[in-house]
Kinemage of the C-alpha trace (Angstrom):
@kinemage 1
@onewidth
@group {chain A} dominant
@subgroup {mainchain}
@vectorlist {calphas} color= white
{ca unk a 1} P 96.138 102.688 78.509
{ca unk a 2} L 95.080 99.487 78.746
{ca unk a 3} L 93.534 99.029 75.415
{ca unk a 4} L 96.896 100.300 73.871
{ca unk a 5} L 99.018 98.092 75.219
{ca unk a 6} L 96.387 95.366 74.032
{ca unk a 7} L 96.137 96.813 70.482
{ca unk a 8} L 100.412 97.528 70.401
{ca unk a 9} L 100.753 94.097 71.485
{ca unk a 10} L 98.351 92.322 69.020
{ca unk a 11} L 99.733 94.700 66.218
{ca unk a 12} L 103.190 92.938 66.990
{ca unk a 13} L 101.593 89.309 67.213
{ca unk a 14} L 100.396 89.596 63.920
{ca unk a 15} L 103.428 91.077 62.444
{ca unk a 16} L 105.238 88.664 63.593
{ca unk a 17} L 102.662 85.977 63.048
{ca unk a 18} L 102.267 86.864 59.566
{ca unk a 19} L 106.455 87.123 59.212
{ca unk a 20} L 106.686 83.649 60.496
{ca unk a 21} L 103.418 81.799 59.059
{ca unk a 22} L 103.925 82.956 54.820
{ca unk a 23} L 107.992 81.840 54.111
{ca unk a 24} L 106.747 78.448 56.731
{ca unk a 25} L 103.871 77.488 54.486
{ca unk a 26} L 106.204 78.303 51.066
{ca unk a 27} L 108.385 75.925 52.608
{ca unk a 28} L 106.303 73.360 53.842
{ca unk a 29} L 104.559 73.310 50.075
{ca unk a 30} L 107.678 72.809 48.662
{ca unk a 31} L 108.532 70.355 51.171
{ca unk a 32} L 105.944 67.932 50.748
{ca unk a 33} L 106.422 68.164 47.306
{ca unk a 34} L 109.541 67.008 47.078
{ca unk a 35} L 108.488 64.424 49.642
{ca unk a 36} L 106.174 62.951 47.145
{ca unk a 37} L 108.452 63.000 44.442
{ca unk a 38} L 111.011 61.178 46.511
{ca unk a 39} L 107.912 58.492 47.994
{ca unk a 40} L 107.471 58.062 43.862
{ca unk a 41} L 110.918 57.675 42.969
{ca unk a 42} L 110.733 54.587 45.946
{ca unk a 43} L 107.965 53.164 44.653
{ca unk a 44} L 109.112 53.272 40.750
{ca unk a 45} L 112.087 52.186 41.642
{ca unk a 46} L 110.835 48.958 43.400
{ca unk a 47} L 108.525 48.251 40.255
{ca unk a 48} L 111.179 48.489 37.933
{ca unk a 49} L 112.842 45.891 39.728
{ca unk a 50} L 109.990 43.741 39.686
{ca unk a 51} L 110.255 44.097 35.948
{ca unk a 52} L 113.449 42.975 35.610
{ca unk a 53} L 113.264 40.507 37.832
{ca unk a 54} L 109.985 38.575 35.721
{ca unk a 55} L 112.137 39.349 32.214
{ca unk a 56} L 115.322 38.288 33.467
{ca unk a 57} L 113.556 34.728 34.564
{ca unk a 58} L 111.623 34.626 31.245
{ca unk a 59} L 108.192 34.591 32.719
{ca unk a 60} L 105.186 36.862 31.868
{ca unk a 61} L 104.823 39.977 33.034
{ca unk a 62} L 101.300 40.152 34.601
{ca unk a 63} L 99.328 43.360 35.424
{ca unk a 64} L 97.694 42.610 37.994
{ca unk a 65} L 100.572 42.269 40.067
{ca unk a 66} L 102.108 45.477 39.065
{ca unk a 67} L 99.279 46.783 40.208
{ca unk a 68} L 99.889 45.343 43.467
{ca unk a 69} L 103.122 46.971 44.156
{ca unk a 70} L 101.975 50.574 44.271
{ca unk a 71} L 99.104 52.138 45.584
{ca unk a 72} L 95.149 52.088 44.292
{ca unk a 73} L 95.432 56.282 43.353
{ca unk a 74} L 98.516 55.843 41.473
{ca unk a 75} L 98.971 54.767 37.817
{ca unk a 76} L 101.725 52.608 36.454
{ca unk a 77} L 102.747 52.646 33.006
{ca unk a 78} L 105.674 49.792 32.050
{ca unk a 79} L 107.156 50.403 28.417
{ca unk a 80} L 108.999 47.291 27.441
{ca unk a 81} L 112.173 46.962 24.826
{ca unk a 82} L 110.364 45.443 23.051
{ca unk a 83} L 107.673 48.290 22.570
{ca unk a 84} L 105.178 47.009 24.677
{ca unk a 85} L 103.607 48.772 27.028
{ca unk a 86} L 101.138 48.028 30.334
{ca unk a 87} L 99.132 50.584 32.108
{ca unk a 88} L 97.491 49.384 35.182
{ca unk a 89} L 95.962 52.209 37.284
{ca unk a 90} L 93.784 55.037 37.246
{ca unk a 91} L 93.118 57.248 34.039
{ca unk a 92} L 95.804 59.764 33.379
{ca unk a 93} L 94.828 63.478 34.360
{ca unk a 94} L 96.329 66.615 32.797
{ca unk a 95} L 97.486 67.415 36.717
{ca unk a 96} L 99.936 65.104 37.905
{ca unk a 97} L 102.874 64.395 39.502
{ca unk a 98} L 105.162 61.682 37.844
{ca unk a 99} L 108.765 59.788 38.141
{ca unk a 100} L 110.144 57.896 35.525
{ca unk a 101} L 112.940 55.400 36.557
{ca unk a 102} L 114.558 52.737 33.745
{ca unk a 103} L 115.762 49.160 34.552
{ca unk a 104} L 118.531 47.401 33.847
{ca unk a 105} L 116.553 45.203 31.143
{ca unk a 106} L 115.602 48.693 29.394
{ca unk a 107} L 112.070 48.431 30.772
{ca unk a 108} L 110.879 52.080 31.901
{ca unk a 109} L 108.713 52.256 34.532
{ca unk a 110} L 106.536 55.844 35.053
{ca unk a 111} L 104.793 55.959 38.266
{ca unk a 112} L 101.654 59.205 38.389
{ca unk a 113} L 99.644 60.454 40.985
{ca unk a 114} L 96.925 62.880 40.744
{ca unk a 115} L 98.583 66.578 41.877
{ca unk a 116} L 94.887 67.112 43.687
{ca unk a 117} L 96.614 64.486 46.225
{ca unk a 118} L 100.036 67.132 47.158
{ca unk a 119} L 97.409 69.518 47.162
{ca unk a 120} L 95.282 68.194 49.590
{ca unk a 121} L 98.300 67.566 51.902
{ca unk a 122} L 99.741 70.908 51.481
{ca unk a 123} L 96.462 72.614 51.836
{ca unk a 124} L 96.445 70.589 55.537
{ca unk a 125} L 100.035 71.938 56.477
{ca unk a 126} L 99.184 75.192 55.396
{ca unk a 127} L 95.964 75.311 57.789
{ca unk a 128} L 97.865 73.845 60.772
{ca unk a 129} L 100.724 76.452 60.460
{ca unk a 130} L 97.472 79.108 60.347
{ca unk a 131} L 95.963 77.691 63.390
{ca unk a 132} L 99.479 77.861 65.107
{ca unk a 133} L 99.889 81.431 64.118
{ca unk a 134} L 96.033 81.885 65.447
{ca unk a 135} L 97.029 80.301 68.488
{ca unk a 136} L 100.004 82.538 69.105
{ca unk a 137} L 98.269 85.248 68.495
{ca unk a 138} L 95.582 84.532 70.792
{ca unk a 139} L 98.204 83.504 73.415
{ca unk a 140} L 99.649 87.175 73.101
{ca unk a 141} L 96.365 89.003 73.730
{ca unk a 142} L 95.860 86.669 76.030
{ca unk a 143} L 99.199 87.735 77.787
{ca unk a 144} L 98.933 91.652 77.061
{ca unk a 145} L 95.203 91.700 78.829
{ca unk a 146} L 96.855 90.070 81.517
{ca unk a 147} L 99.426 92.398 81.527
{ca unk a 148} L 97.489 95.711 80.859
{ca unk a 149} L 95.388 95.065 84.081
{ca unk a 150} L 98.978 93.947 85.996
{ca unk a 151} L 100.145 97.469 84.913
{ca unk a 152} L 96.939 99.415 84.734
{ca unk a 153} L 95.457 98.410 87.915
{ca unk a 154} L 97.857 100.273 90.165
{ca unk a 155} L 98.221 103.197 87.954
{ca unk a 156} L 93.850 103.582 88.295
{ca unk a 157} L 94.782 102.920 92.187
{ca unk a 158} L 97.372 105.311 92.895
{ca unk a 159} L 95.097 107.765 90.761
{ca unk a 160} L 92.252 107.520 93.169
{ca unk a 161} L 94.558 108.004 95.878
{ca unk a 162} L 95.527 110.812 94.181
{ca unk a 163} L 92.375 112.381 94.339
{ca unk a 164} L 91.451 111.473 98.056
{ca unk a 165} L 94.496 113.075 98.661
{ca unk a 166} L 93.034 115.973 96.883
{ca unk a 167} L 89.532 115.494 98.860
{ca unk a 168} L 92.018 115.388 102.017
{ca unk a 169} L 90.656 111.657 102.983
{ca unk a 170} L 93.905 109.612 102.098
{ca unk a 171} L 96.027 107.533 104.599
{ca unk a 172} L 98.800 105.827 103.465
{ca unk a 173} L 98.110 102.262 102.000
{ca unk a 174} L 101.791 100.889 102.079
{ca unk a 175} L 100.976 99.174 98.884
{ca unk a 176} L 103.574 97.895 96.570
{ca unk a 177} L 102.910 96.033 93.261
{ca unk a 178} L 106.069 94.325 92.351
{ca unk a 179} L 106.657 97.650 89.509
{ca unk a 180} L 109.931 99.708 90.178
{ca unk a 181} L 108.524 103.006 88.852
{ca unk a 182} L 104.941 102.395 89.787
{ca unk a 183} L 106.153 101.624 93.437
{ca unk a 184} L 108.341 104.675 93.444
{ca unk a 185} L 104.917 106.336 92.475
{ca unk a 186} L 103.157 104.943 95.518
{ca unk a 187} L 106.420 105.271 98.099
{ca unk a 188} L 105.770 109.095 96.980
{ca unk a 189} L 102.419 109.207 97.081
{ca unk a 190} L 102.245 107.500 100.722
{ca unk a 191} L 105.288 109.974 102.007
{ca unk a 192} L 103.128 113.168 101.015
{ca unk a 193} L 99.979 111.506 102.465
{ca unk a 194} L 101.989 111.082 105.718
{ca unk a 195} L 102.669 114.830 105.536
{ca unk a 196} L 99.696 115.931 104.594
{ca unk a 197} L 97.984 113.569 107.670
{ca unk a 198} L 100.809 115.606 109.638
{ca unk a 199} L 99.642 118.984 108.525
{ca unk a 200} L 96.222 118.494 108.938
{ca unk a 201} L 96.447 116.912 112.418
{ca unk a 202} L 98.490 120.167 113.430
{ca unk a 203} L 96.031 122.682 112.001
{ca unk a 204} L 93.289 120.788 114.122
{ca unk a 205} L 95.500 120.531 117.295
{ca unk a 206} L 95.947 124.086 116.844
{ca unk a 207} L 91.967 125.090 116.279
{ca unk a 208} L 91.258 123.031 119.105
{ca unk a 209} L 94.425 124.373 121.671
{ca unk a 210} L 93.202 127.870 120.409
{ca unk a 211} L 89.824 127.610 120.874
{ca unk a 212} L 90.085 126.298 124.391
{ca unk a 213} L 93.134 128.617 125.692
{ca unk a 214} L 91.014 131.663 123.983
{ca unk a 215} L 87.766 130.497 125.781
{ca unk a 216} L 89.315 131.467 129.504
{ca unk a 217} L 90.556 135.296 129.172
{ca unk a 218} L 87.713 135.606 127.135
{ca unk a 219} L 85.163 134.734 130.114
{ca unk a 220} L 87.185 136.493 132.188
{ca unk a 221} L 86.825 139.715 129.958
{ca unk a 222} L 83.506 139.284 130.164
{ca unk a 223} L 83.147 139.173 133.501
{ca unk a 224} L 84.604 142.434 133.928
{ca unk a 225} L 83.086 143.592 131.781
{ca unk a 226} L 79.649 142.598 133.192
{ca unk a 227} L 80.834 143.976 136.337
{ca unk a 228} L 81.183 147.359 134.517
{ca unk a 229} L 77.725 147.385 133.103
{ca unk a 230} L 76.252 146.286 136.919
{ca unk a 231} L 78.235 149.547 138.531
{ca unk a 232} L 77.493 153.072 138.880
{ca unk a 233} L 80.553 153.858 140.815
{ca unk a 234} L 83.409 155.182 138.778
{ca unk a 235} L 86.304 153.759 141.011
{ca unk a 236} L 84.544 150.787 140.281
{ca unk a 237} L 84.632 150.967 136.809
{ca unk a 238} L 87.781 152.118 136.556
{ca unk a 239} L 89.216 149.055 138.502
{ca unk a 240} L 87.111 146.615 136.002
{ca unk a 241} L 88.139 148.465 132.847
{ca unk a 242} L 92.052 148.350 134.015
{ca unk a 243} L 91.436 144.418 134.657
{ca unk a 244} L 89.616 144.158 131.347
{ca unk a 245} L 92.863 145.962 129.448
{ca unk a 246} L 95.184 143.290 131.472
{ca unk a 247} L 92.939 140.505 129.721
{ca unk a 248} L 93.463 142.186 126.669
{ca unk a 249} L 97.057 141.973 127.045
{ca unk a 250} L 96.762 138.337 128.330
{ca unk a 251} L 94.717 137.195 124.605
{ca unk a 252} L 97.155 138.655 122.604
{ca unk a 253} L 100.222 137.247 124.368
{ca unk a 254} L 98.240 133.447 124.385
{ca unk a 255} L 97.716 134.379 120.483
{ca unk a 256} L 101.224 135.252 119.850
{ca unk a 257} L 102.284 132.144 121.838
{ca unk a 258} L 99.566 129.883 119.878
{ca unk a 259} L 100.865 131.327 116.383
{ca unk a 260} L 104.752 130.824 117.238
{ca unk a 261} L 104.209 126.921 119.039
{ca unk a 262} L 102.224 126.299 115.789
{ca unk a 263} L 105.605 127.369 113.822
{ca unk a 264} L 107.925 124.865 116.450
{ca unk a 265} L 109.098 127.522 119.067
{ca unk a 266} L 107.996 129.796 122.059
{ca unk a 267} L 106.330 133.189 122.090
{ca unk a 268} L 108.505 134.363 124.614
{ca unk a 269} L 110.977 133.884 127.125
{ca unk a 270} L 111.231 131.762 130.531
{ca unk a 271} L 112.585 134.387 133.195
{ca unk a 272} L 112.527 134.151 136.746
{ca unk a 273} L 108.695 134.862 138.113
{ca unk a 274} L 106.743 135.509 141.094
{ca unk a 275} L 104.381 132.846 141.464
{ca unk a 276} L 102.979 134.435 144.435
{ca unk a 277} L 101.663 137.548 142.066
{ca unk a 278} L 100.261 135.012 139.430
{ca unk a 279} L 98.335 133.088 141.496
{ca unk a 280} L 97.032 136.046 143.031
{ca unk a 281} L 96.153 137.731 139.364
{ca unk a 282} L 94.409 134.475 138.373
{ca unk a 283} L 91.975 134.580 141.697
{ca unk a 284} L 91.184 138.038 141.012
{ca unk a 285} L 89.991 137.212 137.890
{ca unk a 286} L 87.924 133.737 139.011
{ca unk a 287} L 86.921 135.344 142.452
{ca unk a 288} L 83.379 136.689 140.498
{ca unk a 289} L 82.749 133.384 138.586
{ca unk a 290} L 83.124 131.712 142.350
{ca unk a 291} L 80.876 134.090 143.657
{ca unk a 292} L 78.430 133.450 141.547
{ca unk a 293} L 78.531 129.800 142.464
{ca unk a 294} L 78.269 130.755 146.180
{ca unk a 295} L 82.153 128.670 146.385
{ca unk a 296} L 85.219 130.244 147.775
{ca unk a 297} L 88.553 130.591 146.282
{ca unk a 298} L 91.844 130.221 149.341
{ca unk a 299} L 95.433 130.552 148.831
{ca unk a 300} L 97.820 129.162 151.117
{ca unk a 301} L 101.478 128.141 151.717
{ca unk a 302} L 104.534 129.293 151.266
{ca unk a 303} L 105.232 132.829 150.288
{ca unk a 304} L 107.960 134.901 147.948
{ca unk a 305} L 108.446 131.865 145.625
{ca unk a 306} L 109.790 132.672 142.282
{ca unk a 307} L 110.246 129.782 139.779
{ca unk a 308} L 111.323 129.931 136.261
{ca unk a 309} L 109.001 129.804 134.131
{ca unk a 310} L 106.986 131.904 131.248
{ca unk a 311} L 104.570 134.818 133.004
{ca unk a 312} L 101.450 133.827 130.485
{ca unk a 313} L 102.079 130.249 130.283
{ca unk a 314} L 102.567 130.115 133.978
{ca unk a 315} L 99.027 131.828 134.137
{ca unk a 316} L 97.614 129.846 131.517
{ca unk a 317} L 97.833 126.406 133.487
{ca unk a 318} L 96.821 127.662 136.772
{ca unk a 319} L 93.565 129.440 134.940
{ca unk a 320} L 93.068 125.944 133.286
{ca unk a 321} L 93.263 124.574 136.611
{ca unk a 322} L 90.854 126.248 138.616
{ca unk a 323} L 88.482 126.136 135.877
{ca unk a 324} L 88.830 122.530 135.576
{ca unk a 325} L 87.999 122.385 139.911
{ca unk a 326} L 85.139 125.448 139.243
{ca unk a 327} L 83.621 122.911 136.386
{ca unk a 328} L 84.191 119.262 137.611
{ca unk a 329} L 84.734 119.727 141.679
{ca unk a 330} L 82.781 121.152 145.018
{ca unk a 331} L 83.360 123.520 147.351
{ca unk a 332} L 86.089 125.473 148.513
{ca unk a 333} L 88.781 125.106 145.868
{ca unk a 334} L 92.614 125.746 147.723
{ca unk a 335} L 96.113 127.087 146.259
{ca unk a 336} L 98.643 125.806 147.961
{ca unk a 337} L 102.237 126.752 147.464
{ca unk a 338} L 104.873 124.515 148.704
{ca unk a 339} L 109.007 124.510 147.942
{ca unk a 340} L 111.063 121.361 146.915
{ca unk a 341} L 115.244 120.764 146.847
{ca unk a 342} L 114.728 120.675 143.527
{ca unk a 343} L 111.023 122.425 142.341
{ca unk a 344} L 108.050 124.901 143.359
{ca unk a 345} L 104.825 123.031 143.382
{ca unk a 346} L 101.458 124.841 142.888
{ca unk a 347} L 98.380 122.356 144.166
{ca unk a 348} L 94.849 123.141 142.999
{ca unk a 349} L 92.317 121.059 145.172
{ca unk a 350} L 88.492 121.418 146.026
{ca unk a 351} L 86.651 119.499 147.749
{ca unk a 352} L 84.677 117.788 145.103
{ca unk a 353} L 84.575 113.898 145.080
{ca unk a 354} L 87.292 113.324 143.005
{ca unk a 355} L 88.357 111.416 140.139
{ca unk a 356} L 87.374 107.766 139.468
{ca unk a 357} L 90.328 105.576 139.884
{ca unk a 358} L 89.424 103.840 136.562
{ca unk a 359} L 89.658 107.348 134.993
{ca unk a 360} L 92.807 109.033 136.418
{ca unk a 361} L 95.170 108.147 133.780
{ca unk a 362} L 93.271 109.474 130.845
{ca unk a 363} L 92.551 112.591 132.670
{ca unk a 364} L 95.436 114.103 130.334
{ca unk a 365} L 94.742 112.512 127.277
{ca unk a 366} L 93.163 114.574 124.280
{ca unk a 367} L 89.137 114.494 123.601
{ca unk a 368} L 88.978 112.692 126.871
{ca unk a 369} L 86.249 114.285 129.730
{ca unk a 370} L 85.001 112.531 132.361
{ca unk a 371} L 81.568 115.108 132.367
{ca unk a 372} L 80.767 117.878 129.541
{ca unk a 373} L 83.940 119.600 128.114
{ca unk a 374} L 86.157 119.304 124.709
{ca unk a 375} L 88.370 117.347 127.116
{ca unk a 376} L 91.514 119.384 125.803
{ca unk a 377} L 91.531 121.600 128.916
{ca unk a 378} L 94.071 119.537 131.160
{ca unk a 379} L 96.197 118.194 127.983
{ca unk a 380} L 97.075 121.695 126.876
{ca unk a 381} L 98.115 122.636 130.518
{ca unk a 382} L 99.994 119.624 130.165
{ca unk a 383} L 101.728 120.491 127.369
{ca unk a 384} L 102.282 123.929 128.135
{ca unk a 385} L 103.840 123.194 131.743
{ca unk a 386} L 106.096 120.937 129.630
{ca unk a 387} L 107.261 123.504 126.941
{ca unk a 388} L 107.958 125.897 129.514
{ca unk a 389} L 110.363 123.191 131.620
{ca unk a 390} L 107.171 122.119 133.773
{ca unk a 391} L 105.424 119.140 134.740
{ca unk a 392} L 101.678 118.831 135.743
{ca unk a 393} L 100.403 115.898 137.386
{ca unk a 394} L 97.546 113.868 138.854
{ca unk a 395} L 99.289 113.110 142.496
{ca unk a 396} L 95.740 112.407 144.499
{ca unk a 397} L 92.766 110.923 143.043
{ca unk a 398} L 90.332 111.373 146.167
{ca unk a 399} L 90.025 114.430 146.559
{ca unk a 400} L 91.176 115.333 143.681
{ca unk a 401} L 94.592 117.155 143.957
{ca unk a 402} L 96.898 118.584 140.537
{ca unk a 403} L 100.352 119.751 140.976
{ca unk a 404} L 102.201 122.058 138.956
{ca unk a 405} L 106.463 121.026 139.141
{ca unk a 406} L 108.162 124.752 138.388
{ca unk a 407} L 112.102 124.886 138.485
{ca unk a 408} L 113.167 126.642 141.631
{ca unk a 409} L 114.863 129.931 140.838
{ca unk a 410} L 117.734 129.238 143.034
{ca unk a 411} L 118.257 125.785 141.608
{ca unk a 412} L 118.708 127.525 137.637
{ca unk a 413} L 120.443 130.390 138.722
{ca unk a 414} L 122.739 130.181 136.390
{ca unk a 415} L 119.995 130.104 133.670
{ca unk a 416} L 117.713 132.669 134.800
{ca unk a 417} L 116.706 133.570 130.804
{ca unk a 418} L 116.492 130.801 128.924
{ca unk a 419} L 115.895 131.729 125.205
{ca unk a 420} L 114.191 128.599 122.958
{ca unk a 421} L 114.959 128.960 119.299
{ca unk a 422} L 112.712 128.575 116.436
C-alpha cells in the first residue's frame, strides 16, 4: 500500500510537472527573445541618435566612439546617405540576431549579436524551470512517503491487533490516529476486543466456579463410596449407596445451575426451605471426613427455621463453609442457627486461630487464599448466597466466625416462589 500511494503520487507529480515545465520553457524562450530584440532596438536606437547628432553639427563621425555606445559582443554597422558605411564590432556570423533602426539624417544604424548569446540565456531559464519541476517533484514524494507511513502505519497496527485478537492476547489500545475511517476501524476493533476480554473472562470464571463447586459432592461421593467398599454389612451399604444416589442428584442440580448462571439466570427456583434439614444433610455427608481428622462436627440453636432460599444453593454455601473450617481451622467446628426481625443466620465457627486482621477483607476476593487452595471457595459462596437473595459475611475475625443472612419465611410471605427470568 504504501509503495502505491508513493508510485500514484509521483506518477501525478510528473504529469503535472511535465504539463507545467514544456509550454513554461516555450514561453520563457520566446520571452527572452523578444527581450533581446527589444534591449537591441534600445541600443540602436540610442546610436542612431548619436549619428545624427555628429552629422547634424558637421563633425566627423568617429568609430571608436560608436563603438563605445554598445556593448564589446555586439557589432555596429552605420550606412551613411552618403553611401558610406562603418562597422565597428565583432565579425558578422551566419547566426544572429539583428535590429535595424534609421535616423532622421537617413543614417541606418544595424545593431547584431551573436544568437549563441539568446541561446545561452534561454538554455539557463530552461534548466532553472527543470530544477523547479525536479524540486516539486521531489517535494511530492517527499510528501506521499510521509503520507503513506501517516496512513499505512495504523492500517499494519490495527492488522496486528487483528491477529492477537485472533491468538486471543488483545486488550483494547484506545488508539486513535486522527483518520475518520481508520479510527472507526480501531473504535471496532477495541469494542470486539472488549467482548471478546468479556467472553473469555466468563468461560474462565465458569471453569474455575465449576471446578471448585464440582470438587465438594464429588469428595463426598467418594466418601460413601469408600465407606461401601470398607463394609460387609448390607444395611450398611444400602444406607451409603442411597447417600451416594443423593450426591448424584446434588452434581447434576450444581451442573444444571452452573450451565444456566453461565447463560444470566438461575437453575431453579427460591421456595421456602428447611434449613434445619440442610444443615443436617450437609453434616451427614462431612461427619466421615471429620472423623477422619479425629474433629467433631455440632449443631446448635434455634430449631424449625425455614428461610427462602434455593435447596442446592442453600447446600452449596454451607458445604463450602465447613470445608473452608475442615481445611483452614481447629477443632470442633459449630452450626449455629439463630432468627432475626428481618433474616435467618447460619454461623459456621471452629475453633481454629482465626483470620489475620490484615487478611479479613480479601477473604472473599477471587484467587485470594490465605494457606493452599484456588482461593475461589468463599467467593463463589459469596456469590451464590447473593443470587439466591443471601448475604455471607466475615462478622468475627478471632475465632473465626461466617454468617449466612437468609430471608425469613415469614418476612416474604407474600413471595414464597420467586421465579428469576433468563
Amino acid at each position: 500500500m504504501r509503495r502505491r500511494i508513493v508510485l500514484s503520487v509521483a506518477f501525478v507529480a510528473l504529469v503535472v510537472a511535465g504539463l507545467l515545465a514544456v509550454p513554461l520553457a516555450v514561453v520563457s524562450g520566446r520571452y527572452l527573445e523578444a527581450d533581446h530584440r527589444d534591449r537591441l532596438q534600445g541600443d540602436a536606437e540610442r546610436v542612431v541618435r548619436y549619428v545624427d547628432g555628429v552629422l547634424a553639427s558637421g563633425a566627423t563621425l568617429d568609430p571608436e566612439v560608436v563603438r563605445e555606445q554598445v556593448r564589446e559582443d555586439r557589432r555596429v554597422v552605420v550606412e551613411l546617405a552618403k553611401g558610406q558605411r562603418i562597422t565597428v564590432g565583432g565579425e558578422a556570423s551566419a547566426e544572429e540576431v539583428t535590429q535595424t533602426v534609421v535616423g532622421e539624417s537617413g543614417a541606418s544604424v544595424r545593431l547584431s549579436e551573436p544568437r549563441t548569446l539568446l541561446e545561452q540565456e534561454q538554455t539557463r531559464a530552461r534548466l532553472g524551470i527543470g530544477g523547479l519541476a525536479v524540486l516539486a517533484v521531489l517535494v511530492a514524494l517527499g510528501v506521499a512517503i510521509l503520507q503513506a507511513r501517516r496512513v499505512s502505519r495504523p492500517l499494519v497496527e490495527l492488522a496486528a491487533t487483528a491477529q492477537r485478537i485472533g491468538s486471543g492476547e488483545a486488550w483494547p489500545r484506545g488508539r486513535r490516529y486522527g483518520i475518520p475511517e481508520v479510527d472507526r476501524v480501531a473504535e471496532v476493533l477495541d469494542a470486539g476486543t472488549t467482548r471478546i476480554e468479556q467472553i473469555l473472562a466468563a468461560e474462565r470464571q465458569f471453569a474455575a466456579d465449576a471446578s471448585h463447586q464440582l470438587r465438594t459432592p464429588l469428595a463426598a461421593l467418594s466418601m460413601r463410596l469408600e465407606e461401601i467398599v470398607a463394609t460387609d454389612e448390607p444395611e450398611v451399604v444400602r444406607s451409603e449407596a442411597g447417600a451416594a444416589l443423593q450426591q448424584v442428584e446434588r452434581l447434576t442440580e450444581v451442573v444444571d445451575r452452573l450451565l444456566t448462571r453461565s447463560g444470566g439466570g438461575l437453575a431453579s427456583e427460591r421456595a421456602l426451605v428447611d434449613v434445619d434439614a440442610v444443615i443436617a444433610q450437609q453434616v451427614a455427608e462431612w461427619q466421615p471426613a471429620f472423623r477422619r481428622t479425629r474433629r467433631r462436627l455440632e449443631v446448635g440453636g434455634e430449631r424449625g427455621t425455614r428461610a427462602l432460599a434455593t435447596p442446592g444453593t442453600l447446600s452449596q454455601v454451607i458445604a463450602t463453609l465447613l470445608e473452608n473450617a475442615l481445611a483452614h481451622g481447629a477443632g470442633c467446628v459449630h452450626v449455629f442457627i439463630r432468627s432475626l426481625p428481618q433474616s435467618v443466620v447460619v454461623e459456621v465457627t471452629d475453633e481454629g486461630p482465626g483470620v489475620p486482621a490484615e487478611l479479613a477483607n480479601r477473604v472473599f476476593e477471587r484467587a485470594f487464599s490465605g494457606r493452599q487452595g484456588t482461593g475461589l471457595g468463599l467467593s463463589v459462596a459469596r456469590d451464590l448466597a447473593e443470587s439466591d437473595g443471601g448475604r455471607l459475611e466475615l462478622v468475627q475475625h478471632v475465632p473465626a466466625v461466617f454468617a449466612l443472612f437468609l430471608a425469613r419465611a415469614d418476612v416474604s410471605a407474600d413471595r414464597t416462589v420467586v421465579l428469576t427470568p433468563r
